[in-house]
mmCIF file of the C-alpha atoms, coordinates in Angstrom:
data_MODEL
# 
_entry.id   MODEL 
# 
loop_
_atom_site.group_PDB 
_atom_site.id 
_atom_site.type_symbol 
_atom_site.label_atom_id 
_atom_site.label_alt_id 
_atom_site.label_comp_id 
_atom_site.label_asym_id 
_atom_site.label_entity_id 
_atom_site.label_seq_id 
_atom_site.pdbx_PDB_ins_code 
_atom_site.Cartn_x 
_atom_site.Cartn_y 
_atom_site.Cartn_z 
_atom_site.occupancy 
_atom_site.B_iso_or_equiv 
_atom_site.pdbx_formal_charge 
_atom_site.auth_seq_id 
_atom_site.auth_comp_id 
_atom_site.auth_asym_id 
_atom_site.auth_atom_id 
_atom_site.pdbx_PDB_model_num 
ATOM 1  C CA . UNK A 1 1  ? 104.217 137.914 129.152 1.00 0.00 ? 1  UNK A CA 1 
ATOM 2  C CA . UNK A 1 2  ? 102.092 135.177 128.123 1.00 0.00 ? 2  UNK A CA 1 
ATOM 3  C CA . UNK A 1 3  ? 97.809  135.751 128.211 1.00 0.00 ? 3  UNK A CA 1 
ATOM 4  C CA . UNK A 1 4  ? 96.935  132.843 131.025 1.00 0.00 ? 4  UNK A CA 1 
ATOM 5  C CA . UNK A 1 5  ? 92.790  132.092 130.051 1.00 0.00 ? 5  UNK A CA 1 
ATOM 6  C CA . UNK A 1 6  ? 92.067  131.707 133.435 1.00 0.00 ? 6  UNK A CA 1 
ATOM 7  C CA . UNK A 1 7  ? 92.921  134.804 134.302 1.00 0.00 ? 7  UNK A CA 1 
ATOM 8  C CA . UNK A 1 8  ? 90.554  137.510 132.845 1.00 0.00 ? 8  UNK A CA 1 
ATOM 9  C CA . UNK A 1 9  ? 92.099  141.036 131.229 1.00 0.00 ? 9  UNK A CA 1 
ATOM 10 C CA . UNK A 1 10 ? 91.404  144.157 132.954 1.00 0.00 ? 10 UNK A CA 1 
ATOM 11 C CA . UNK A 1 11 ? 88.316  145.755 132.111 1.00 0.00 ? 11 UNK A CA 1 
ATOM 12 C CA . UNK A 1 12 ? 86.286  142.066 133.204 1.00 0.00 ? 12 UNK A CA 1 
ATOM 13 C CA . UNK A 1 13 ? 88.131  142.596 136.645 1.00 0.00 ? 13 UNK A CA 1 
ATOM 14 C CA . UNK A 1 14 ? 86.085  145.658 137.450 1.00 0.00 ? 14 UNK A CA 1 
ATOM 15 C CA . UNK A 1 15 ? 83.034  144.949 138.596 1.00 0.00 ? 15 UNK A CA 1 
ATOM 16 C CA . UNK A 1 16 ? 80.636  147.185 136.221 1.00 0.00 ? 16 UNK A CA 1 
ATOM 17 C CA . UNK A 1 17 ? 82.535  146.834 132.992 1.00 0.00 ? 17 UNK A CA 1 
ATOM 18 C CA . UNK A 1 18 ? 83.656  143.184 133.610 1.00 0.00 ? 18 UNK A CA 1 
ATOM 19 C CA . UNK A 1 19 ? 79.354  142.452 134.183 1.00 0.00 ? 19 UNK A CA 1 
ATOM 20 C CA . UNK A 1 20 ? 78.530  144.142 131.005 1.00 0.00 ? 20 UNK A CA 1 
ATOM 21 C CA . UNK A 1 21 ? 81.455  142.929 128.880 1.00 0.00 ? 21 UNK A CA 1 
ATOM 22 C CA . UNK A 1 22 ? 79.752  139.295 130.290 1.00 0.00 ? 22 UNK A CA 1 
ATOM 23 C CA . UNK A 1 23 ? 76.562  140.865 129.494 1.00 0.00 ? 23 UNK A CA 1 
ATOM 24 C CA . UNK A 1 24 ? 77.373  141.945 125.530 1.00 0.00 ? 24 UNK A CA 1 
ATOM 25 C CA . UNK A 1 25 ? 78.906  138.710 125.118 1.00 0.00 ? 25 UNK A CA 1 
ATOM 26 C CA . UNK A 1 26 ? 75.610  136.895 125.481 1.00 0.00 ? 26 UNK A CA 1 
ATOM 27 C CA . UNK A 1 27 ? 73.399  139.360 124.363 1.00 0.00 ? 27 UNK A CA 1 
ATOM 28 C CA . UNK A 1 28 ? 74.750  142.703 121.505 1.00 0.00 ? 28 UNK A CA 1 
ATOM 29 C CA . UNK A 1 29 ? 71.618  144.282 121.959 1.00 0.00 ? 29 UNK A CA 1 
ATOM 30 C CA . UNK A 1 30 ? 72.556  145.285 125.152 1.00 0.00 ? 30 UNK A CA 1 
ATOM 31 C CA . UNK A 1 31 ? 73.914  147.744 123.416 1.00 0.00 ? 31 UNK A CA 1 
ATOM 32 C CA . UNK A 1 32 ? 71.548  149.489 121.731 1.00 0.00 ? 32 UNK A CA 1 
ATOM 33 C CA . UNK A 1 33 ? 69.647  149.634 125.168 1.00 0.00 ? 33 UNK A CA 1 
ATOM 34 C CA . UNK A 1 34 ? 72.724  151.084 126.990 1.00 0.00 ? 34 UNK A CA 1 
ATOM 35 C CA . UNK A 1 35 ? 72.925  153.848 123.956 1.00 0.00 ? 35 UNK A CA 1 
ATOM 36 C CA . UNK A 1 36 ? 68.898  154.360 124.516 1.00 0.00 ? 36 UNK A CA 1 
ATOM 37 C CA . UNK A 1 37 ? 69.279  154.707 127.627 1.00 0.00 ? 37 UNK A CA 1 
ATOM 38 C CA . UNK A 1 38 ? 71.802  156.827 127.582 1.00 0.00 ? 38 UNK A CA 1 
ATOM 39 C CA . UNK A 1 39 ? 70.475  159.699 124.985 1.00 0.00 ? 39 UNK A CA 1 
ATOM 40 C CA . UNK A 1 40 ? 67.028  159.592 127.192 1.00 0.00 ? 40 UNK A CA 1 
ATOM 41 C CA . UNK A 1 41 ? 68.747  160.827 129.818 1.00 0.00 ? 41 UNK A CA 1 
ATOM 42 C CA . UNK A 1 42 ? 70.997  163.278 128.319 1.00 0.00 ? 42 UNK A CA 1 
ATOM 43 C CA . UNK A 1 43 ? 67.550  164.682 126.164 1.00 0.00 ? 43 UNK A CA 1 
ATOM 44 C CA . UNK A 1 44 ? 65.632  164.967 129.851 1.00 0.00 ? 44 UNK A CA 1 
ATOM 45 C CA . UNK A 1 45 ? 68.890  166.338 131.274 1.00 0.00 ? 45 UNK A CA 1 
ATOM 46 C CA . UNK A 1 46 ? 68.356  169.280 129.048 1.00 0.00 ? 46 UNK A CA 1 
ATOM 47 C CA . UNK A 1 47 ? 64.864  169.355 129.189 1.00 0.00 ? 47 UNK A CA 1 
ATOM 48 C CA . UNK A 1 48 ? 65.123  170.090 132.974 1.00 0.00 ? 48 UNK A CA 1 
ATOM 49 C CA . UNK A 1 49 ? 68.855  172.309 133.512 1.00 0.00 ? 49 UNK A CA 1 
ATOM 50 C CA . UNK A 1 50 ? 69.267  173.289 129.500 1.00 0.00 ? 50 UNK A CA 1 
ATOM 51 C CA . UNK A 1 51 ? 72.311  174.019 128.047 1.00 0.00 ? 51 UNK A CA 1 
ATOM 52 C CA . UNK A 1 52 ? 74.256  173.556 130.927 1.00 0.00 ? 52 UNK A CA 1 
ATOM 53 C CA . UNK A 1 53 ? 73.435  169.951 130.542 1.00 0.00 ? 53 UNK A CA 1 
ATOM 54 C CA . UNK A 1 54 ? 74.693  169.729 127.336 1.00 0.00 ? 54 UNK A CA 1 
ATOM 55 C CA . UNK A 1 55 ? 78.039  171.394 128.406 1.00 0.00 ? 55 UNK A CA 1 
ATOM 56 C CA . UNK A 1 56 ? 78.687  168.802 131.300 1.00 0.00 ? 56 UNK A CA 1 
ATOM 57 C CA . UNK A 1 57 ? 78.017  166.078 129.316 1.00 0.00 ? 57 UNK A CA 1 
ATOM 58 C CA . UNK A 1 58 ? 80.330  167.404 126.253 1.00 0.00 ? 58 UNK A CA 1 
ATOM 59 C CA . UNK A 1 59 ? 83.385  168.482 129.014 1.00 0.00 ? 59 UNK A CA 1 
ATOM 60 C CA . UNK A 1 60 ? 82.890  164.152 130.547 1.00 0.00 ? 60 UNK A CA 1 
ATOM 61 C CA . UNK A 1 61 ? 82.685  162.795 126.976 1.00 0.00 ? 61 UNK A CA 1 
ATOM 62 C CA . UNK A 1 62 ? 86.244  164.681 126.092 1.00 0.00 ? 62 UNK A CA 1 
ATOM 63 C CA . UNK A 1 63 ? 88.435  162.347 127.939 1.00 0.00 ? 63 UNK A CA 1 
ATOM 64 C CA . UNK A 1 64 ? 86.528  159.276 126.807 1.00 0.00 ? 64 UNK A CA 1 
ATOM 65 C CA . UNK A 1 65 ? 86.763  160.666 122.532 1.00 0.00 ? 65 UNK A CA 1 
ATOM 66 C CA . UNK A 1 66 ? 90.891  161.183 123.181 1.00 0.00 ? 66 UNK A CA 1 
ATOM 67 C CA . UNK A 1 67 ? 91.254  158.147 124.242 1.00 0.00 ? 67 UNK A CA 1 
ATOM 68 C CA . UNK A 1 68 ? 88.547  156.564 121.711 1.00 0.00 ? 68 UNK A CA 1 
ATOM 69 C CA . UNK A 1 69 ? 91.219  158.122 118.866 1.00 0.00 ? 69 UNK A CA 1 
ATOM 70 C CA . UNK A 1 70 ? 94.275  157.011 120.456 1.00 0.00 ? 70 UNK A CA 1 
ATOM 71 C CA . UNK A 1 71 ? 92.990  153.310 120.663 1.00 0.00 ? 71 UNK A CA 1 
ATOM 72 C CA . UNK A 1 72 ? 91.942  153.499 116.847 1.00 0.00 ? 72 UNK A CA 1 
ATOM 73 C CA . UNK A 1 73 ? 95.329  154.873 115.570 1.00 0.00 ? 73 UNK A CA 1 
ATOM 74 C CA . UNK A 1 74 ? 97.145  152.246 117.359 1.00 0.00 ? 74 UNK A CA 1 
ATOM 75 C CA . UNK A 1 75 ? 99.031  149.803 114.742 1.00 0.00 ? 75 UNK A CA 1 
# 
């Protein structure tokens, strides 16, 4: 199978990763903004429900640490 550059790999494809993978490549802080925004909202998510907050967001972050450790212990 041979990588054809004018065809783009699959996370660009999909719409909201493929517009931030655009978006990072111009501009890395992007990230830092994303990972902002992101603890904001898990610190007022607590803020307003409490630990039950905290739970959801551990039990959706699961799937996304397994395979987070399966991509790094690839050869």
């Amino acid at each position: 199978m041979s990588l054809n550059p004018a065809v783009p790999l699959a996370p660009v494809r999909i719409p909201v990763l493929g517009h931030l993978a655009r978006a990072l490549g111009q501009d890395i802080n992007l990230a830092f903004y994303l990972v902002t925004i992101f603890v904001t909202a898990i610190v007022l998510a607590v803020m307003t429900w409490g630990l039950p907050a905290l739970v959801i967001t551990a039990l959706a972050l699961v799937p996304l640490m397994f395979a987070w450790f399966i991509i790094i212990s690839l050869p």
